[in-house]
C-alpha positions as CSV (number, residue, x, y, z in Angstrom):
1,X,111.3,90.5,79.7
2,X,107.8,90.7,79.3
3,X,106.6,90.8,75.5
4,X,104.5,94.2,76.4
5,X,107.5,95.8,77.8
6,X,109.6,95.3,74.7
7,X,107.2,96.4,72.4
8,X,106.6,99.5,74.7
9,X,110.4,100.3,74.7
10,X,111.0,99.4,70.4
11,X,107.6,101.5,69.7
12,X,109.3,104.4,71.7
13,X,112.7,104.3,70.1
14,X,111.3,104.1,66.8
15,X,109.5,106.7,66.9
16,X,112.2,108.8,68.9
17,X,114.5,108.0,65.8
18,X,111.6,109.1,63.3
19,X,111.6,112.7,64.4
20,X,115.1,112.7,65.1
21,X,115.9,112.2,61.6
22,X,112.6,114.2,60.9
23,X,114.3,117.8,62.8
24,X,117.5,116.5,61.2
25,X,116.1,117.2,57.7
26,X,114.8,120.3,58.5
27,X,117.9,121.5,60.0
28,X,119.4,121.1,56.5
29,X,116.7,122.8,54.9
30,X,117.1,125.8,57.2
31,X,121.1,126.0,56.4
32,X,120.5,125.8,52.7
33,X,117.8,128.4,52.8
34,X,120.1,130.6,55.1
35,X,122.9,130.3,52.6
36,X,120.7,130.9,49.6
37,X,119.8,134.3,51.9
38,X,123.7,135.0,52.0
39,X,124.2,134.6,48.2
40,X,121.0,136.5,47.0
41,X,122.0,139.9,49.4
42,X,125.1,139.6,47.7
43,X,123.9,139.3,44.3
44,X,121.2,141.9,45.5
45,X,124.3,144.2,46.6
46,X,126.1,143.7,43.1
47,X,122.6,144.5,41.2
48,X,122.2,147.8,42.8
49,X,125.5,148.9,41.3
50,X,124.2,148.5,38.3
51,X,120.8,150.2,36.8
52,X,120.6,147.6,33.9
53,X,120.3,144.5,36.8
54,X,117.2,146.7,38.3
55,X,114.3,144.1,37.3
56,X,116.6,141.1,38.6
57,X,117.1,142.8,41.8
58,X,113.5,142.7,41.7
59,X,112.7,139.3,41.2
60,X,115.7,138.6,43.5
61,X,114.3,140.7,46.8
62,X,110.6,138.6,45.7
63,X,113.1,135.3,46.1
64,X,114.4,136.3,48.8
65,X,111.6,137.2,50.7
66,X,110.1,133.5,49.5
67,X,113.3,132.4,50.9
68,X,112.3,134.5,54.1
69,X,108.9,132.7,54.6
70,X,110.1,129.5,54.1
71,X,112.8,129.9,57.2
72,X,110.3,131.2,59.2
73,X,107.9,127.9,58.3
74,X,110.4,125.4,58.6
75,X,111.4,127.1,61.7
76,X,107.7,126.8,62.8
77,X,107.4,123.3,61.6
78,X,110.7,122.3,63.6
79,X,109.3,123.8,66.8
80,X,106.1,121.9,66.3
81,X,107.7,118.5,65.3
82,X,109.9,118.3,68.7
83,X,106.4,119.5,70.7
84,X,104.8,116.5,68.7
85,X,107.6,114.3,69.7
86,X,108.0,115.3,72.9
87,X,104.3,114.9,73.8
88,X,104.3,111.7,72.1
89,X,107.5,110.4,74.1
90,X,105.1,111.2,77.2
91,X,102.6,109.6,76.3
92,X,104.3,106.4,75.4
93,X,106.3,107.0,79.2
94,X,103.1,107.1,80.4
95,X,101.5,103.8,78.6
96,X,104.7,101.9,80.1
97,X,104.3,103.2,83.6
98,X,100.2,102.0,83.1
99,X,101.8,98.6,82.1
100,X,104.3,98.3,84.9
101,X,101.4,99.1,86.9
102,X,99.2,96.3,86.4
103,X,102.4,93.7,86.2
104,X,102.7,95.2,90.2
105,X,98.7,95.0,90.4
106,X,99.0,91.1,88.9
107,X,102.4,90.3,91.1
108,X,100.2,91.3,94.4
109,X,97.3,89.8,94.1
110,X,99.5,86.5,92.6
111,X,101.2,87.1,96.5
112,X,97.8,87.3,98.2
113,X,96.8,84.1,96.7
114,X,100.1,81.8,97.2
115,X,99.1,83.6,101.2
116,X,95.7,82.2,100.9
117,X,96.9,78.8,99.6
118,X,99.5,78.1,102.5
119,X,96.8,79.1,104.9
120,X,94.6,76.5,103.4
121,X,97.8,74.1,103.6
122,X,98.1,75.1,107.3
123,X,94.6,73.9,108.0
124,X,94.9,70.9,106.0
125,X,98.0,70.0,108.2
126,X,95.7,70.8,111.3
127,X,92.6,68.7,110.1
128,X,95.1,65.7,109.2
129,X,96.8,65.7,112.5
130,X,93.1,65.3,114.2
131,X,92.7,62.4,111.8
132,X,91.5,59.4,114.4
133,X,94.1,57.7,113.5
134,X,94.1,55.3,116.1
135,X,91.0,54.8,117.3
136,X,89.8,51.8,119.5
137,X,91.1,50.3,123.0
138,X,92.4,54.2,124.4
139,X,88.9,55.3,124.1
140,X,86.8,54.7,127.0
141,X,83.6,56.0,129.1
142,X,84.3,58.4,131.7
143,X,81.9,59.6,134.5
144,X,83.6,63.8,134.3
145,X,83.0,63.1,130.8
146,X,79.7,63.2,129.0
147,X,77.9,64.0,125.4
148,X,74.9,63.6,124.1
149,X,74.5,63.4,120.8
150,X,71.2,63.3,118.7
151,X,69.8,63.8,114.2
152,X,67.2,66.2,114.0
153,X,65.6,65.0,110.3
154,X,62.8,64.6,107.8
155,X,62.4,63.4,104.4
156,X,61.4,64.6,101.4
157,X,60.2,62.9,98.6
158,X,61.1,64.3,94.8
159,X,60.0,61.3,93.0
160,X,59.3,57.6,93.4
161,X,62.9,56.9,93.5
162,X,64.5,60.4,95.0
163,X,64.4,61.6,98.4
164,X,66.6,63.9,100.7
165,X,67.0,64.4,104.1
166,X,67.5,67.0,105.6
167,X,68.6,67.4,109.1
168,X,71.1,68.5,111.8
169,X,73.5,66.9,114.1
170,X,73.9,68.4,118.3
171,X,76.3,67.7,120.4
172,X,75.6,68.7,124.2
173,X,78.3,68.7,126.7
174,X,76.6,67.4,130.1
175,X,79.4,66.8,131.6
176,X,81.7,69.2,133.8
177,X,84.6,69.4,131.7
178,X,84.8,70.9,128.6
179,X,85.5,68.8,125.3
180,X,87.9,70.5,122.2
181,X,88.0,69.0,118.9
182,X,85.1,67.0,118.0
183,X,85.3,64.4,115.2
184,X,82.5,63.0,114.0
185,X,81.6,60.0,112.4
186,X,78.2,59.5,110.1
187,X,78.5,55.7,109.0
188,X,76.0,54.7,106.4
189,X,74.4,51.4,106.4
190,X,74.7,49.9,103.5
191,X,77.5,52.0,102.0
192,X,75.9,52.9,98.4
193,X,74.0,55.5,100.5
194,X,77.3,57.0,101.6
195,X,76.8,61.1,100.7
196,X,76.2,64.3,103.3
197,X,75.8,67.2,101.6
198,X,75.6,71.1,103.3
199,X,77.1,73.2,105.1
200,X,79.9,70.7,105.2
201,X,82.8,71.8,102.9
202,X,86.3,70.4,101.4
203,X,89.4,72.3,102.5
204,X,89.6,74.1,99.4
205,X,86.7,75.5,99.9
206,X,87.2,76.4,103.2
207,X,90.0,79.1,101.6
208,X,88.0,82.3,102.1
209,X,88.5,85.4,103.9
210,X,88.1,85.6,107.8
211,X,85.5,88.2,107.7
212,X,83.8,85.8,106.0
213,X,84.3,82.6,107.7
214,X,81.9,80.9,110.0
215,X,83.1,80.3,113.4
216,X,81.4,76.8,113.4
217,X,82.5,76.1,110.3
218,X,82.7,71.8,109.2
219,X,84.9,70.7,106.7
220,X,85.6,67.1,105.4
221,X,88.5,65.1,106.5
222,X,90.5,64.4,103.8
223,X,93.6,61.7,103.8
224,X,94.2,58.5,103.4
225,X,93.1,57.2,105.9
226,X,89.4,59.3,105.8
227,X,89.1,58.1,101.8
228,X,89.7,54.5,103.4
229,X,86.8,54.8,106.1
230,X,84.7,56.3,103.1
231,X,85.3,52.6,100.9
232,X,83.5,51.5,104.2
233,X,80.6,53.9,104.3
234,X,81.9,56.1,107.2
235,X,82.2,59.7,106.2
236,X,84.5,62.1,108.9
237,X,84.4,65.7,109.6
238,X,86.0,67.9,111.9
239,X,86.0,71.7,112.8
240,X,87.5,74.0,110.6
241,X,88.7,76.2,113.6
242,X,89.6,75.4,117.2
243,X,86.3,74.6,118.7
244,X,85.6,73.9,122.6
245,X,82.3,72.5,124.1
246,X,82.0,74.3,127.4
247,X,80.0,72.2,130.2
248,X,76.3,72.8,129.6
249,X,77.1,74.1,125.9
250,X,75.6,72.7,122.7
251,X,77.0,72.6,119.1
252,X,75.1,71.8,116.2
253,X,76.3,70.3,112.5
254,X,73.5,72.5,110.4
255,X,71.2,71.8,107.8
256,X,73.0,69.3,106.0
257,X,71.6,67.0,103.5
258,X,71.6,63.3,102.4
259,X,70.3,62.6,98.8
260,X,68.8,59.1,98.3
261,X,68.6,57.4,94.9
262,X,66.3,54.2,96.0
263,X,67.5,51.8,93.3
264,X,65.9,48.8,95.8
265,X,63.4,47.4,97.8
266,X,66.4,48.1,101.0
267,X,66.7,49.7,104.4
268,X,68.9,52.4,105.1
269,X,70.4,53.5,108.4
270,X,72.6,56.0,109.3
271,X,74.6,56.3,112.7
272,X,77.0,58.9,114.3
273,X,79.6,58.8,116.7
274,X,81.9,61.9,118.0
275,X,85.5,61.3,119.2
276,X,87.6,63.8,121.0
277,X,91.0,62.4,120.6
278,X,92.5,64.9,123.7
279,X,89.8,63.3,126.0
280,X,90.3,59.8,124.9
281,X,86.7,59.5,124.6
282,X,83.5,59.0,122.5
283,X,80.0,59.0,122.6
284,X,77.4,57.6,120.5
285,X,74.7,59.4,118.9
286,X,71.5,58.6,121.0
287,X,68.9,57.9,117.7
288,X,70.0,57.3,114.2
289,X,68.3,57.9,110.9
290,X,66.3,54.8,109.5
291,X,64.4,54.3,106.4
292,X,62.4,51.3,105.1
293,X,61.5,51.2,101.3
């Protein structure tokens, strides 16, 4: 049981037992008093009989109407101690339906995010089965199918040794049959320059809400096999959603960046290839990225 629960529940039951016992008091105060009423009228009954007993029947109706007074406040106080109790008892109803409340509040949103995590798990199992897993001989030219592929770049310079490109990757399908599932390839020459940065994110990431999700949206691959092709400068992405190139249609990878720590005099090159796996077919990025230092 949760620790707030149970102090909810003992709180209320000690209380409840307080002004139990509390009224149970005050019930034996208003018997004695009631009794001590029965006994003075019939003393005060005896008195009058006799003149000499005039000045205690006196000080006897003053007791008793003491005696009076104090029935009718304990009988007030005894009315207002189960009110008290009562509205307390309400109140500490009402503080444990508040706390059952927010356990339901905390249980659903705990449900909305084991929902959100086995979509991401869904998408990871989509991006890993896209995995070019084996690549090579099937993939050939064909004349229905065609791609061309070219970076869009420049280069910034932050210091003598810092610079970062930033550019964008199209895809145009020239051919006249449409092309699903793009992979794409960046390979980085030599591979201490392997980074992209952007728009590009991991599948965690990825886990947002549809409203907000871009419908070209790029996330890494991650497996095996893609942290493998990193070791040898290649870095893999893929769509995040089902994505088609119609005939004539051109996709782009956005405004990505490539951040450059020049730690040598070196050149630094950086190719792409796309593979659709469906097609059996690739295509070669027409330019690449160069840089002399």
């Amino acid at each position: 049981m949760n620790p707030q629960k149970e102090l909810s529940y003992d709180r209320l039951a000690s209380r409840t037992k307080y002004y139990q016992e509390k009224s149970l008091q005050l019930e034996k105060k208003l018997l004695f008093a009631e009794e001590k009423m029965e006994q003075l009228e019939i003393e005060l009954k005896d008195a009058r009989e006799n003149d000499e007993l005039n000045e205690k029947i006196q000080q006897q109706e003053e007791e008793l109407e003491a005696y009076h007074q104090e029935v009718h406040r304990l009988k007030e106080q005894l009315s207002q101690s189960n009110l008290t109790a009562m509205t307390k008892k309400i109140l500490s109803f009402e503080e444990l339906l508040e706390t059952v409340e927010k356990e339901i509040n905390e249980k659903e949103t705990l449900i909305e995010s084991y929902k959100s995590k086995i979509k991401s798990l869904e998408k990871r199992i989509k991006v890993k089965n896209n995995s070019p897993e084996e690549l090579g001989s099937k993939l050939v030219d064909k004349e229905n199918l065609q791609l061309t592929a070219y970076f869009n770049h420049s280069l910034i310079c932050k210091s003598e040794s810092s610079y970062v490109i930033h550019g964008s990757f199209h895809m145009t399908n020239n051919g006249t049959e449409e092309l699903d599932q793009p992979l794409v390839c960046f390979r980085f020459q030599p591979i201490d320059y392997t980074n992209l940065k952007g728009k590009i994110s991991s599948l965690e990431q990825s886990t947002i809400s549809e409203e907000k999700q871009e419908a070209d949206q790029w996330v890494y691959i991650e497996n095996e096999w893609a942290k493998e092709a990193r070791e040898r400068g290649e870095i893999w992405v893929a769509p995040m959603h089902d994505l088609t190139i119609q005939p004539n249609q051109t996709i782009s990878i956005s405004d990505f960046q490539i951040p450059i720590k020049k730690q040598f005099e070196d050149s630094i090159i950086i190719e792409a290839f796309v593979y659709f796996q469906n097609k059996e077919y690739r295509a070669r990025a027409m330019n690449q990225i160069a840089l002399n230092f």
